[in-house]
Structures are given as structure tokens and as C-alpha cells.
C-alpha positions in Angstrom: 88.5 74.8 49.6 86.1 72.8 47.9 84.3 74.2 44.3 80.9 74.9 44.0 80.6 71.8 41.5 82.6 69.5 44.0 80.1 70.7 47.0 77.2 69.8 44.8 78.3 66.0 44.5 79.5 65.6 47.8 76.0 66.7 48.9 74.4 64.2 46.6 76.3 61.5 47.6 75.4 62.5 51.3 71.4 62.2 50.1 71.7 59.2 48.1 73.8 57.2 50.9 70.8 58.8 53.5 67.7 57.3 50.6 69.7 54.1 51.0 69.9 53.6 54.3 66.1 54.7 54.7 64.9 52.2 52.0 66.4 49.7 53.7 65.1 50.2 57.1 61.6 50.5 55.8 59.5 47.4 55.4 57.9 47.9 52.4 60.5 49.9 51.0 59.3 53.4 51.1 61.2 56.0 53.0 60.9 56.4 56.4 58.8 59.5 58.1 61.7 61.9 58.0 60.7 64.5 61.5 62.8 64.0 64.3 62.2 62.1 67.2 60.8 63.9 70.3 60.2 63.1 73.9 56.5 62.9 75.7 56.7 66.8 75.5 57.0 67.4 71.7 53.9 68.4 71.5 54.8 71.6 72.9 58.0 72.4 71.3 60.2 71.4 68.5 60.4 70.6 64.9 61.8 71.2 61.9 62.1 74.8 60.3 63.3 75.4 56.8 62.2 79.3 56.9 66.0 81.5 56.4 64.3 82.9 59.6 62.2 82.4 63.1 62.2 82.0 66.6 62.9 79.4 68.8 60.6 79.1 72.3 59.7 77.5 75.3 56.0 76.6 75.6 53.7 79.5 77.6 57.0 81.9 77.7 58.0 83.6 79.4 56.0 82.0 81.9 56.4 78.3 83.6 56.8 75.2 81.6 56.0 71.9 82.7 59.2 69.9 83.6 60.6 67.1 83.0 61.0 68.6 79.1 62.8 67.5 76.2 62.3 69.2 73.1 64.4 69.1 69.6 64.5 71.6 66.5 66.5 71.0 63.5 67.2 74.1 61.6 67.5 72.8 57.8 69.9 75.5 55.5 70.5 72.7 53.2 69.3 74.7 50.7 71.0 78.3 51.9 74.0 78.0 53.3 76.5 78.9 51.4 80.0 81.1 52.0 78.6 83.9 52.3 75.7 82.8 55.1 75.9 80.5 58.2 73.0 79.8 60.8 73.4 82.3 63.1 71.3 82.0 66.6 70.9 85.3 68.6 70.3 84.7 72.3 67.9 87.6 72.3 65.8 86.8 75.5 67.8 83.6 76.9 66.5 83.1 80.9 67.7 79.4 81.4 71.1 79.0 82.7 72.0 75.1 81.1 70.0 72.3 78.9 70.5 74.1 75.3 72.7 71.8 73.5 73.4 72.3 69.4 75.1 70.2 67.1 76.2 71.1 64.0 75.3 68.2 60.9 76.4 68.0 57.6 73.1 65.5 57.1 70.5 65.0 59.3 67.6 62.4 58.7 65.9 60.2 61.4 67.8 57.3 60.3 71.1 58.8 58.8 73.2 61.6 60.1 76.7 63.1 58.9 77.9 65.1 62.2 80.5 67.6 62.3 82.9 67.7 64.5 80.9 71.1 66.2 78.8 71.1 69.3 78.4 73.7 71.8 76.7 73.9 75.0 75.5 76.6 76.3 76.9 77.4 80.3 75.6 80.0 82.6 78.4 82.3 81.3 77.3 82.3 77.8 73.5 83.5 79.0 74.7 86.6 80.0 78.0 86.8 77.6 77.2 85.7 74.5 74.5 86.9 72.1 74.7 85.1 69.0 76.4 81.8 67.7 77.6 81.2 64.8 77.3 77.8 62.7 78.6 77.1 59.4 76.7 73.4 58.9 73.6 72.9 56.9 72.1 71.7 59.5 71.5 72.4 63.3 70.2 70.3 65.7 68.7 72.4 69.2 68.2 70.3 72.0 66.5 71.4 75.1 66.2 69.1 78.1 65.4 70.3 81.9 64.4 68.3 84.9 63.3 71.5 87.6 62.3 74.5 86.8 63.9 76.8 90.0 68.0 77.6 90.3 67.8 77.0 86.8 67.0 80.6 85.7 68.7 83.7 85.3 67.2 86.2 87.7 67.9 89.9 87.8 66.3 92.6 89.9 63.5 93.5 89.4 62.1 92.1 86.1 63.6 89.2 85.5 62.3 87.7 89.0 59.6 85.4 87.4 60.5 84.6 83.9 61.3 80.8 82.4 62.4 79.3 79.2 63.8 81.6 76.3 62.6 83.1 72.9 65.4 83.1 70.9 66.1 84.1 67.4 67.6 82.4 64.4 68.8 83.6 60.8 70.3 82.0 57.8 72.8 85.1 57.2 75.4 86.9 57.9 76.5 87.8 61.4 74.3 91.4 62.0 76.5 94.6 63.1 74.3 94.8 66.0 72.4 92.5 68.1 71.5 92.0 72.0 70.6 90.1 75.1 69.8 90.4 78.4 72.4 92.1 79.6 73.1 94.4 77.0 69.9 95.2 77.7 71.0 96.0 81.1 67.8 93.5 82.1 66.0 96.7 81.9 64.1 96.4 78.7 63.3 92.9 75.9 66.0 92.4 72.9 64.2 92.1 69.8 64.6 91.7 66.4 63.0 94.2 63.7 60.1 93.1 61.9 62.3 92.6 58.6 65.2 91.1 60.9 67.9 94.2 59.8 68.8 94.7 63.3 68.3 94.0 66.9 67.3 96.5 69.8 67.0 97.1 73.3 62.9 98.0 73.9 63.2 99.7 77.3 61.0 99.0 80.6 59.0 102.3 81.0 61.3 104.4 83.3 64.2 103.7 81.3 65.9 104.4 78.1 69.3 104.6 75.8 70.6 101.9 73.2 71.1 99.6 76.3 68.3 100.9 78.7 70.8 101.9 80.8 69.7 105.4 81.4 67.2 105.5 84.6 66.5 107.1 87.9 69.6 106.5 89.9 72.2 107.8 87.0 70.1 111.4 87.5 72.7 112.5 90.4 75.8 114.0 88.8 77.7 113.2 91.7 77.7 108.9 91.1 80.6 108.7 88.9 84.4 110.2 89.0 86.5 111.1 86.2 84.0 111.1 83.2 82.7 107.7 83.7 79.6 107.2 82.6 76.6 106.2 84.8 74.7 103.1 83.7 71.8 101.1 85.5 71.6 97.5 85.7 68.7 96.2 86.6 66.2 98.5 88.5 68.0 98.9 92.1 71.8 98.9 91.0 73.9 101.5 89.1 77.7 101.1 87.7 80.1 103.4 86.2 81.6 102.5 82.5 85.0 104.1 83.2 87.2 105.9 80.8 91.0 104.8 79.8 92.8 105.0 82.8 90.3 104.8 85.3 88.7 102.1 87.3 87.0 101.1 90.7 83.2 101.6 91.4 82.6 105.4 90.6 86.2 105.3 88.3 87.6 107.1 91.6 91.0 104.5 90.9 93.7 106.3 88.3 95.5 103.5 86.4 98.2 106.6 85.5 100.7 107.0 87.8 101.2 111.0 88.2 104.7 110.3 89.8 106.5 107.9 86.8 104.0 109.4 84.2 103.0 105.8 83.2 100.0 103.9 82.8 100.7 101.0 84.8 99.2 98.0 82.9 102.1 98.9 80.0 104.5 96.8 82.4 107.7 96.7 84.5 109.6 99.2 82.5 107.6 101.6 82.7 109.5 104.3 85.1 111.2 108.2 85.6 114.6 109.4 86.2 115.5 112.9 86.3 117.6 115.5 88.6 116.9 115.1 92.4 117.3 118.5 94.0 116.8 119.2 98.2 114.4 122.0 97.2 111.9 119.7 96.3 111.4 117.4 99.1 109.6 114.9 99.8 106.2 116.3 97.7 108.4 116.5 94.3 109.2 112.7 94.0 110.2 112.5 90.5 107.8 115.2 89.7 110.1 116.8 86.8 110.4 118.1 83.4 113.8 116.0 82.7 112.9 112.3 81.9 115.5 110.0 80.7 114.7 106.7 79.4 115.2 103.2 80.1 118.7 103.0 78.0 120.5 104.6 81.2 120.9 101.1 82.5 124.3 100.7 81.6 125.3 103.9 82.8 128.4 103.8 85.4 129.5 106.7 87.7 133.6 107.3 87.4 135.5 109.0 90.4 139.1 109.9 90.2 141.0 111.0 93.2 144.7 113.3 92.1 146.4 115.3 93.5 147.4 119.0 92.9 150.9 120.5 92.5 151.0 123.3 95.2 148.0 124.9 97.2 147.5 127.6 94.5 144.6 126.1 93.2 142.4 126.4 96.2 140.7 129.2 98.6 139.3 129.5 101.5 135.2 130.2 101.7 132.8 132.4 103.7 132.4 129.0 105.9 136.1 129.0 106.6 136.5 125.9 104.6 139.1 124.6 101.8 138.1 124.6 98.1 139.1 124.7 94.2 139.1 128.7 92.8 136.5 128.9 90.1 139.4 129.4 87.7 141.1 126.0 88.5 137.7 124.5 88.1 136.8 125.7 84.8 140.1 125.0 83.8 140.0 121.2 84.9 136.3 120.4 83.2 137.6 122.0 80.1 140.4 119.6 79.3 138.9 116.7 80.9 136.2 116.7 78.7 138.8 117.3 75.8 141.0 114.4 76.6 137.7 112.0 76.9 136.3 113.7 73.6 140.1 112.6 71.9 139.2 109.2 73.4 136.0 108.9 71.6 134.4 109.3 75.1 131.6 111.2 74.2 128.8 109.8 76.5 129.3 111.6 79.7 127.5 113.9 81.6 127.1 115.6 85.1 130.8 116.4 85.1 131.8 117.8 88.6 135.6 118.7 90.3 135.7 119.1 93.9 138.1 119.5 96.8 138.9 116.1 98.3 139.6 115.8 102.2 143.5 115.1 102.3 145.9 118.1 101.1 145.8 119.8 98.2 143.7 116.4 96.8 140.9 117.1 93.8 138.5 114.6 92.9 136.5 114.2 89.4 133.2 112.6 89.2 130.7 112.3 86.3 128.7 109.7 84.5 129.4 107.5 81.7 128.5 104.5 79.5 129.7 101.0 81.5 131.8 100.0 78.3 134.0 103.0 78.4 135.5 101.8 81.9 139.1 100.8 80.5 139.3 103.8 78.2 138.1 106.3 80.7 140.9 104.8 83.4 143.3 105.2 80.5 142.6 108.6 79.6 142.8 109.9 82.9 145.6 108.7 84.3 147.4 109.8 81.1 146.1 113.0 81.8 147.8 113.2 85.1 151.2 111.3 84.4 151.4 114.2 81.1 151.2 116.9 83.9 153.2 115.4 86.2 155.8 114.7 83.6 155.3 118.4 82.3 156.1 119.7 86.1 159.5 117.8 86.3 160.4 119.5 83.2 159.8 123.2 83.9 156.8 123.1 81.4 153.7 124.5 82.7 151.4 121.9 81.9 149.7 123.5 79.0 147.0 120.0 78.3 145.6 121.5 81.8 146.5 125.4 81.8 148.3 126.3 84.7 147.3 123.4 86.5 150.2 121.2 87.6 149.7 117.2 89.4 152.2 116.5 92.2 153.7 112.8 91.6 151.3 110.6 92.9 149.5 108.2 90.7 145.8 108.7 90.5 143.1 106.7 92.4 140.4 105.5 90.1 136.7 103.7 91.5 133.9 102.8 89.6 130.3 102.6 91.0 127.3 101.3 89.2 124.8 103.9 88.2 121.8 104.2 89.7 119.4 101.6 88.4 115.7 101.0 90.2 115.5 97.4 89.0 111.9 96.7 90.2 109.3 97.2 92.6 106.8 94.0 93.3 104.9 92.8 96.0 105.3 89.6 97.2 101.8 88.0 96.5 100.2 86.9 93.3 97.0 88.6 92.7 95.0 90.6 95.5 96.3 90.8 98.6 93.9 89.2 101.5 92.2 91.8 104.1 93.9 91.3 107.3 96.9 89.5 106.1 100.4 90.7 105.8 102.2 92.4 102.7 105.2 93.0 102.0 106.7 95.8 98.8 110.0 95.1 97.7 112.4 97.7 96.1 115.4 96.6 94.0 118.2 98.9 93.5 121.7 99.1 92.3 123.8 102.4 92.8 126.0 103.5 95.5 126.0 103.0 99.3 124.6 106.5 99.9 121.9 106.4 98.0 118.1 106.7 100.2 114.9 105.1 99.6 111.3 106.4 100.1 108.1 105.0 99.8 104.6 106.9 98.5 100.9 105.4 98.2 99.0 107.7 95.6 101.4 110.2 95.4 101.5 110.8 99.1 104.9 109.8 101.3 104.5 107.4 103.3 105.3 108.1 107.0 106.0 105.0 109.0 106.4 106.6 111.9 103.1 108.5 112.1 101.1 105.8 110.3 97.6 104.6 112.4 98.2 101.3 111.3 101.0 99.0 112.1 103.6 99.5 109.3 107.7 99.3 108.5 110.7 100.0 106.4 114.0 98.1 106.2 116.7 98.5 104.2 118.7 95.1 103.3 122.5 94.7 103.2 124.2 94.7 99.6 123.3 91.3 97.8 126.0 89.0 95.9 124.7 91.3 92.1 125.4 94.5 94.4 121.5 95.0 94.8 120.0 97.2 98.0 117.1 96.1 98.4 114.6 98.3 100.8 111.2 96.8 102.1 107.7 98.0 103.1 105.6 96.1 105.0 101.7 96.5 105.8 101.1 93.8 108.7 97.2 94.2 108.2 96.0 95.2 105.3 92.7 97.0 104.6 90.6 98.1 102.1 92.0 101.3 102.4 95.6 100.2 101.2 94.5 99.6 97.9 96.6 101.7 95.6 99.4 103.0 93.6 103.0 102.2 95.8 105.9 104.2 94.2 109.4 103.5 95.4 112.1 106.5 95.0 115.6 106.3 94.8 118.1 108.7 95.3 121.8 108.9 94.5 124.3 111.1 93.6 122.0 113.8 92.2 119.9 111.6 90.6 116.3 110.2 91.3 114.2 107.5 90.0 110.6 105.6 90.4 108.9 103.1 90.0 105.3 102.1 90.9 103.2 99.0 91.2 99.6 98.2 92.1 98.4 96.6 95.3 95.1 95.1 95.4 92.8 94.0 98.1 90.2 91.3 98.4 88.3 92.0 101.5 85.4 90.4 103.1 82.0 90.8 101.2 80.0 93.8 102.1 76.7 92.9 102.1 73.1 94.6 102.4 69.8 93.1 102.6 66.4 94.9 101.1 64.7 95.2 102.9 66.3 95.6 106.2 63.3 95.2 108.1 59.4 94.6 107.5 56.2 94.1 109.2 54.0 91.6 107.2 50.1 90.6 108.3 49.8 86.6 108.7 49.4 84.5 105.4 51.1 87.7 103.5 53.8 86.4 101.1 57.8 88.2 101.4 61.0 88.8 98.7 63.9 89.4 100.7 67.2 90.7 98.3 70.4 89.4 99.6 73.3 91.9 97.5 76.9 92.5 97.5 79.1 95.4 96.0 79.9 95.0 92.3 83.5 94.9 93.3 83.1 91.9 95.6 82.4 89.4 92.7 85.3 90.6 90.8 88.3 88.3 92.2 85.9 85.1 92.3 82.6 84.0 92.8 80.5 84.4 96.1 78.9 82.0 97.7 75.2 82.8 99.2 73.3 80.7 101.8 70.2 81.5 104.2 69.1 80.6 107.4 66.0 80.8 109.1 65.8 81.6 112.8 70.0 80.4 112.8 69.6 77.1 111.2 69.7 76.1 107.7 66.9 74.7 105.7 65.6 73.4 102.8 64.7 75.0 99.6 61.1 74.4 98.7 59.2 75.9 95.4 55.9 76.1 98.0 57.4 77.3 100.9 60.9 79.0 101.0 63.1 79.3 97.8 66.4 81.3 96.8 67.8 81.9 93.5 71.2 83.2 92.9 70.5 87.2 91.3 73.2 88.2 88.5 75.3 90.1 88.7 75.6 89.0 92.4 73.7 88.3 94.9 70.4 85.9 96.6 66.8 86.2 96.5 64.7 84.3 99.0 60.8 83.9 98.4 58.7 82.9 101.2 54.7 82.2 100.8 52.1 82.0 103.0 54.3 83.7 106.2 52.2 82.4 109.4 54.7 84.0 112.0 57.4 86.3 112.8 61.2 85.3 111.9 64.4 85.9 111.5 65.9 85.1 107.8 70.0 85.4 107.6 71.8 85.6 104.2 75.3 84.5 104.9 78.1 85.5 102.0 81.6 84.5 101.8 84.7 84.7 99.9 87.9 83.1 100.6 88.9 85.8 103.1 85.7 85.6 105.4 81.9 84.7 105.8 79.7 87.6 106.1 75.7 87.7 107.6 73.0 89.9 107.6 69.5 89.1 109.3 66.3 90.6 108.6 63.6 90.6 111.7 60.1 89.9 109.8 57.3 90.8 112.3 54.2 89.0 111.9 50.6 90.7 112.9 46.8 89.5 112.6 45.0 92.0 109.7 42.8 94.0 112.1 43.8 93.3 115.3 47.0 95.8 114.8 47.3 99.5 113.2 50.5 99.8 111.4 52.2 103.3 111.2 52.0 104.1 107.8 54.3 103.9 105.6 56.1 107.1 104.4 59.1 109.1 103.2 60.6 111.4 105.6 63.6 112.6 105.9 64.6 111.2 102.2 63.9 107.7 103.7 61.4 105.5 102.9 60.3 104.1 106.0 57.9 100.9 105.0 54.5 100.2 107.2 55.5 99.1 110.6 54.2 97.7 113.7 55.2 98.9 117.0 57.8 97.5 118.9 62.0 97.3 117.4 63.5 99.7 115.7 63.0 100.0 112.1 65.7 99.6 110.2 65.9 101.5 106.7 68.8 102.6 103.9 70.4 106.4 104.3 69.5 108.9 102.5 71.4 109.7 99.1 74.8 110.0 99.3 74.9 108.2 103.0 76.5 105.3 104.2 74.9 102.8 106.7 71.2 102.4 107.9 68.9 105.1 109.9 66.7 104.1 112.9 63.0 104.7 113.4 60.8 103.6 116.3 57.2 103.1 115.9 55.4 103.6 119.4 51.7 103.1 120.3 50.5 106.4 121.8 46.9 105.0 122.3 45.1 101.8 121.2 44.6 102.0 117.6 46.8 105.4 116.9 50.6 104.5 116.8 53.3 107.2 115.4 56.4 107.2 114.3 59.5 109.0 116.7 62.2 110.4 115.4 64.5 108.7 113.2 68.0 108.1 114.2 71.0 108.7 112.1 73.7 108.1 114.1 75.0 105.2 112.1 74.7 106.8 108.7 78.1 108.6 107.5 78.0 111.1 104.7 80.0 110.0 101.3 82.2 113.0 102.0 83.2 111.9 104.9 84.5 108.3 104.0 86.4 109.6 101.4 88.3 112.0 103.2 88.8 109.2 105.8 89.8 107.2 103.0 92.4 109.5 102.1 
């Protein structure tokens, strides 16, 4: 860090070197004129500003500038800058999408300039992302070049459909607590700064208000968002829902906690449930239980020991006619197994169980203990049994057990691994493709009767009664004593997006684990509007939109065609613009006669079109039905002849139908609309389901 004393000369030195070098380029000696240079268009733009404050602007904003254009400002802090203030530049109404260039100096005369290594130029991301920079120079150089004035802009429904150039802010100070842009603004309202430059703010479009202009007409239906999320416009014709922790998808209707393993599954792979499986639950109780142990019961090992019983004493005959252990000889057996482990510093076991084996007068003991204990545990048990049997051949009566007595046969000892769910994955990277195949893996190690099931959502999934083509496998034991069991989806859909939980059970025991499945599908695309009836020499707007959930696994890519074939883009004809957050607007002047316009999307799964039939009539020749709104519908002006095609009503999915007939020459009405293509919300999401 440099003192304030050592900044001062550096800064001198920086001058005097700059005086030189402009003495000696002057002729007669005398300094140099010292204002930048600018292009053919200064006039209209640039300079030099030395005010700790002031705005930046294109010339006639926010309306057209002429192009070609090259303007430069130079921002001069010399003076201010200091550690506790920086040039800070707020993007507060930012519509072009490239050609801002800054570049940070620590000297800046026409003829002498000490840059710093800092320049940053702005992309289309930044316009929509970023609403201040920061700069830490003395000086800042702003230069704006642009050669066209159209696909240059950022263009947002309905507002921002006609505005150029910026008006941006600048400040020698500290970074404010709160500022804006466009799209905090939710391109619903202008971002300001206050008269005395204490704060920025959102001034809202009429229609709309909040901090961020995000409260409008469409967030007035309770219904829009799930879960607590928070309805927010963007732009006039588009709504989206800020989700709460844990939530996500277009309405939040998406849980990122998994209700079987209890887990929010962005925490990562070890995030899982094991408790005490029980037959009364069934299949709807997967995991779905008070008893959670943790993570540290991977090293867990299940111990079975096979002996064999002195005499047939010990066991009695059930209701079932079958062979078994009296409680007494049971009770007897836990209680000084567990002792002789205990003595052996074998404390770690649990789920102690004695049973009848299948060959006579056999007994087996099986419980659970820590992997490490192996040698000890087949230590202590078969001295258990060689001190009975020894206690037998002597007359004693085998008091370490009670009255329980071993016949002389050495004991049989096994060791299984516990049950461990290892992981669950699915065997693509990122979001699966609509229509492709995939495939859900579940890694396990326990014992060979141990079953696998698969659930979406919390729901079991049923193979066998499935609509859609799906299967389960089970793989043989791998070389690191793995079963692996597989599900596979051989078309996916929209509809398999979820939450896949994999249960195992063994031996009393249950586990899960979940993962997420995504899918990218192919756009879903609207057009607004659907249909219209212009008169000749009228001008059009046709919106070209896909969902908000389209854009999110990479950008889409819009075209149009006119009448099927493509054509060319001209500012006095046709144009299109790219609309944020997604989508394509096409203007068309002077429309002479009727056409078909196509806006064709596409993703990396499949190209997507959607026409719009524009009728063209002569102004007086041809009475219109009027246009109106019923049956919640608004049905624009029409001509007879096609159908009209026009959005559902609220809380429908698809487009209604309305026919505009011509009773008599100069008195046409409007038939019945027809709804058969529009589905009720309701229903798709119990189809859904």
C-alpha cells in the first residue's frame, strides 16, 4: 500500500512526464488542446466530465440514433478518488446489447496516457445482469461505437419494443446499498437515481407496482404459484414465481426435499435413511420412519453362528406344528451372549436374534456388529460353545449359559456385509433428452436376500402396469460384492421429471436413497397472436415465446419464415429481434396481402414451428365481426372465412376456436366458439401425476 505522501509524487511525476511530452509535440511549445479525440459524431455525444456525478447518454434517447456512431467520455476523478471512493457506473436504463467499452487510466491526456491493466466490455449478459461497475482508476475512458441500430437492442414485451441507446448513471463514491436496471425493474417501470443520488428506484409503468414493479394484473390469481412462491411479472404478458428454499419449477410445484430420505437433495450423495423395515408397512412406508441412523453404519457387518444344542429339551413344538427354541432357552441364550461379547469389549452390537436352525436340535445367532470386531466376535463365540461343551463332558451344568448345554460339534461361523445403499445415479450428465433412453442405477452391498424397489415422488413404481415402456433388472454379485438393480425409462417424457428413490431391504433393515432426473424437452412454443385479420397497408407485431423453463438448459434458437421459405431481415419491410427473457418478435410494415409467418424454435433435442395465418382485406369493401370478449376470450376483429384461433381462458391449456360467418352482405357474426382443444390446469396435473 502506497502512503498518501508517496501517491502525491507518483501523481506528479505522472503530470510532469504528460506536460513534457505535450510541450514537445507542440510547435510553438504550448500545450496541446487537452479534449479527447472524437469521431464525425462527437458532436452528439461525449466529453469530458469532472462533476463527482452525471449521466452518460445516447443522442435523442431513448429514441433512434444515427449509426455509424462513435462517441468517447472520459470521467476525470483525478482529484476524488481516493480509498474510500471509486467511479462507480450504474447501468440504470442500458438498451444496447454490445459497443460500450471502458478502460481504466491512471493518466489520460490526448497525447500521454498511463493505462491500467483494467478494461471491461460490456456483453449482452451484463445488460440484463449487471447494474453497476466498479473502477478504482482516476480516470475512465467510455467508448461507444455501433454500426446498425436493429438486433442490437434489448427488447422486452411490451415497453421496451422501441427504445435505443442507454442513459446511464455515474458517481464518484462508494458502491450504493441499492441500485437497478432493467430487469430488476422487471422491464416494467425506468431505474432512476434520486435527485440527490442517495439511492436508485424502480418508477413503475402505470398498472404496476412494488420495489421491482413486479406486482401487476396477472399475479391477482391466487392460484399461479405453489408452495409460497411469490408471483412476479416480467414484462407486461409473462408472470414467474420466485420460489422458496426447497422449491422450484414454474409455479414452485417441484420439492427439492425428499419426503422419503428426509434430505434436501442438492446437500449431496450422502444424504440418505436407514431405519427398521417391517411387512406392515408395505410398499407406501418406504423408509417413512421415526428410527434414522446415520451414515457411520457403513462398516457395520451382520455375524451368524450356527451350534448345536445338547438334547431336544430346549425346543417346542408351535400352534403351526413346527420346531422351535422355548422362550426360556431364548432369553437364556441372549443373556450370556451379550455378556460374553460385553467381556470382550464387544459393545457395538444390536438386533440380537436366536432361532431354530433346520437340521436337529441346531440353534443359530444372528445380530449386527462393527466390521473390526470380526476376529474377536469368532473368538468369543466359539469359546462360548467349546466352555459348554467342555462343561457337559464333565457333569457340570453349564452355568456361563444356564441350563443350556452344546453337543460336541464345533460351531459354524459366516459373516455378511451389512447392508450398505452405496449410491443411486443415472447414467447421463445433466438433463436427460425427451425421447431418449435412461437408465437409474442402484448400488448395494448386503446379503443375497436382500429386495430392491424403485419410487418416483414418493409413489412405487409399477413396471408392470406402467403406460410407458419401462424395466427393472437386478445384476449378478460384482468382484466388491455389489448388487446392483437397474431402472430403465426407454422414452422419456416431460412427465418423468422427478425425485427417483431406490429402497433396499435386508435382514430387517431398510435404506434410501434419491436422486434427481431432469428433462430437456422440445420447446413449447406460442405465438400472439394466433391469428389476425389486418386491412391492406396496416402494419403487424407478431410475438414468437417459449416457456421460461425452455431457456434454462441452453439458449434457443428463433428463425421465421414467410409463406415456408426463409427471408431476409429488412428495417423497412420485415424485422425480428430476439425478446429477453426468450423469445422473437417479427415487425412487418405496410402488409399488402394475406400470409402465412412461421416462427421455428429449437433446442438440441428438436425444432419446433408455429404459423400464424394473417388475412388481408380492402378497408370498406369487408365488415369485420367485431372484436370482443366472450366467454373469457378475447376474440380480436375478424373477417369471415377460417377459424379464429385465440388463447383459453384462465387456467386453460391450448387454443379455443371461433368461426366468423357472413349471414348477409355487410352483417357477419360470430358462431360458437369451440373448446375442444382447451384442457383445464386441473386436469393436466392430475394427468401429470
Amino acid at each position: 500500500m502506497c502512503g498518501p505522501e508517496l501517491l502525491f509524487q507518483l501523481r506528479l511525476f505522472v503530470l510532469m512526464l504528460g506536460l513534457f511530452g505535450r510541450l514537445a509535440a507542440s510547435p510553438n511549445g504550448s500545450p496541446a488542446d487537452s479534449q479527447p479525440s472524437l469521431s464525425a459524431s462527437s458532436h452528439l455525444c461525449g466529453g469530458t466530465l469532472t462533476a463527482t456525478h452525471g449521466t452518460l447518454q445516447t443522442p435523442n434517447f431513448p429514441e433512434r440514433f444515427p449509426v455509424p456512431i462513435s462517441c468517447v467520455w472520459i470521467i476525470d476523478a483525478s482529484g476524488v478518488v481516493g480509498p474510500n471512493s471509486s467511479i462507480v457506473v450504474y447501468l440504470t436504463q442500458q438498451y444496447v446489447l454490445s459497443g460500450l467499452r471502458f478502460t481504466e487510466y491512471m493518466y489520460y491526456s490526448e497525447d500521454f496516457k498511463v493505462p491500467s491493466e483494467n478494461v471491461f466490455e460490456l456483453s449482452e449478459y451484463d445488460v440484463t445482469n449487471v447494474p453497476w461497475i466498479k473502477f478504482n482508476s482516476p480516470y475512465l475512458e467510455i467508448r461507444f461505437t455501433m454500426e446498425a441500430l436493429y438486433g442490437t437492442h434489448l427488447r422486452a414485451l411490451d415497453h421496451l419494443l422501441d427504445v435505443y441507446g442507454f442513459n446511464i448513471t455515474y458517481e464518484v463514491d462508494k458502491v450504493k446499498p441499492y441500485q437497478c436496471n432493467a430487469l430488476q425493474c422487471r422491464f416494467l417501470g425506468h431505474c432512476y437515481a434520486k435527485q440527490d443520488y442517495s439511492a436508485y428506484y424502480c418508477d413503475c409503468y402505470a398498472g404496476f407496482s412494488g420495489l421491482d414493479c413486479g406486482n401487476g394484473p396477472l399475479c391477482k390469481d391466487s392460484h399461479i404459484c405453489e408452495n409460497g412462491g411469490t408471483c412476479k411479472h416480467i414484462g407486461d404478458n409473462a408472470v414467474t414465481c420466485i420460489c422458496p428454499a426447497g422449491f422450484r419449477g414454474n409455479k414452485c410445484e417441484i420439492s427439492e426435499y425428499d419426503e422419503i430420505t428426509g434430505c434436501n437433495l442438492d446437500n449431496g450423495e450422502d444424504c440418505f435413511r436407514q431405519c427398521i423395515y417391517t411387512e406392515d408397512g408395505g410398499r407406501d412406508a418406504a423408509c417413512k420412519c421415526d428410527q434414522s441412523i446415520s451414515s457411520s453404519s457403513r462398516g457395520r457387518a451382520k455375524y451368524v453362528v450356527m451350534a448345536r444344542l445338547a438334547n431336544s429339551s430346549y425346543f417346542e413344538t408351535n400352534e403351526n406344528g413346527e420346531r422351535q427354541l422355548t422362550e426360556n432357552t431364548i432369553t437364556l441364550l441372549e443373556k450370556h451372549i451379550n455378556r460374553s461379547l460385553r467381556n470382550a469389549n464387544i459393545s457395538k452390537i444390536n438386533d440380537l436374534e436366536v432361532f431354530s436352525g433346520k437340521a436337529n436340535n441346531e440353534v443359530t445367532f444372528q445380530f449386527f456388529g462393527a466390521k473390526i470386531d470380526s476376529g474377536r466376535v469368532r473368538e468369543t463365540m466359539e469359546r462360548l460353545v467349546e466352555q459348554q461343551q467342555q462343561q457337559r463332558g464333565s457333569g457340570g451344568r453349564g452355568s456361563a449359559s444356564g441350563n443350556v448345554s452344546f453337543a460336541p460339534f464345533k460351531p459354524n461361523f459366516r459373516q455378511d456385509a451389512g447392508l450398505m445403499l452405496q449410491s443411486v445415479v443415472v447414467n447421463q450428465k445433466g438433463p436427460v433428452r425427451e425421447n431418449t433412453e435412461f437408465i437409474l442405477s442402484c448400488v448395494a452391498q448386503g446379503s443375497s436376500t436382500m429386495t430392491f424397489r424403485w419410487y418416483k415422488n414418493g409413489f412405487f413404481v409399477n413396471v408392470t402396469k406402467a403406460t410407458r415402456n419401462m424395466w427393472t433388472r437386478l445384476l449378478p454379485l460384482d468382484s466388491k460384492d455389489h448388487y446392483t438393480a437397474l431402472l430403465g425409462i426407454t422414452k422419456a417424457s416431460r412427465l418423468d421429471e422427478g425425485i427417483y428413490t431406490c429402497q433396499v431391504n435386508d435382514m430387517g433393515m431398510q435404506q434410501c436413497r434419491s436422486t434427481k432426473v431432469q428433462i430437456l424437452g422440445a420447446p413449447q412454443l406460442r405465438v400472439d397472436p394466433p391469428s389476425v385479420t389486418l386491412f391492406r397497408g396496416d402494419s403487424l407485431l407478431l410475438r414468437c415465446l417459449s416457456q421460461d423453463s425452455d431457456q434454462q438448459y441452453g439458449t434457443l434458437g428463433y428463425s421465421w419464415t414467410k409463406n415456408g421459405a426463409l427471408f431476409q431481415s429488412d428495417p423497412a419491410v420485415e424485422i425480428w429481434e430476439d425478446l429477453y427473457p426468450d423469445g422473437s418478435i417479427l415487425k412487418v410494415k405496410n402488409v399488402q396481402k394475406s400470409v402465412v409467418y412461421t416462427c421455428i424454435v429449437s433446442n438440441s433435442v428438436a425444432p419446433i414451428s408455429k404459423s400464424v395465418h394473417v388475412t388481408v382485406v380492402e378497408s370498406g369493401s369487408v365488415t369485420l365481426c367485431p372484436k370482443n370478449a366472450d366467454y373469457g376470450v378475447s376474440w380480436p376483429p375478424s373477417a369471415s372465412g377460417p377459424a379464429v384461433l385465440a388463447d383459453c381462458p384462465k387456467r386453460g391449456d391450448g387454443q379455443a376456436k371461433r368461426i366468423c360467418e357472413q349471414r348477409d352482405i355487410g352483417r357477419p357474426e360470430w358462431l360458437m366458439p369451440d373448446f375442444s382443444e382447451c384442457v383445464p390446469d386441473g386436469v393436466i396435473e392430475i394427468e401429470n401425476e
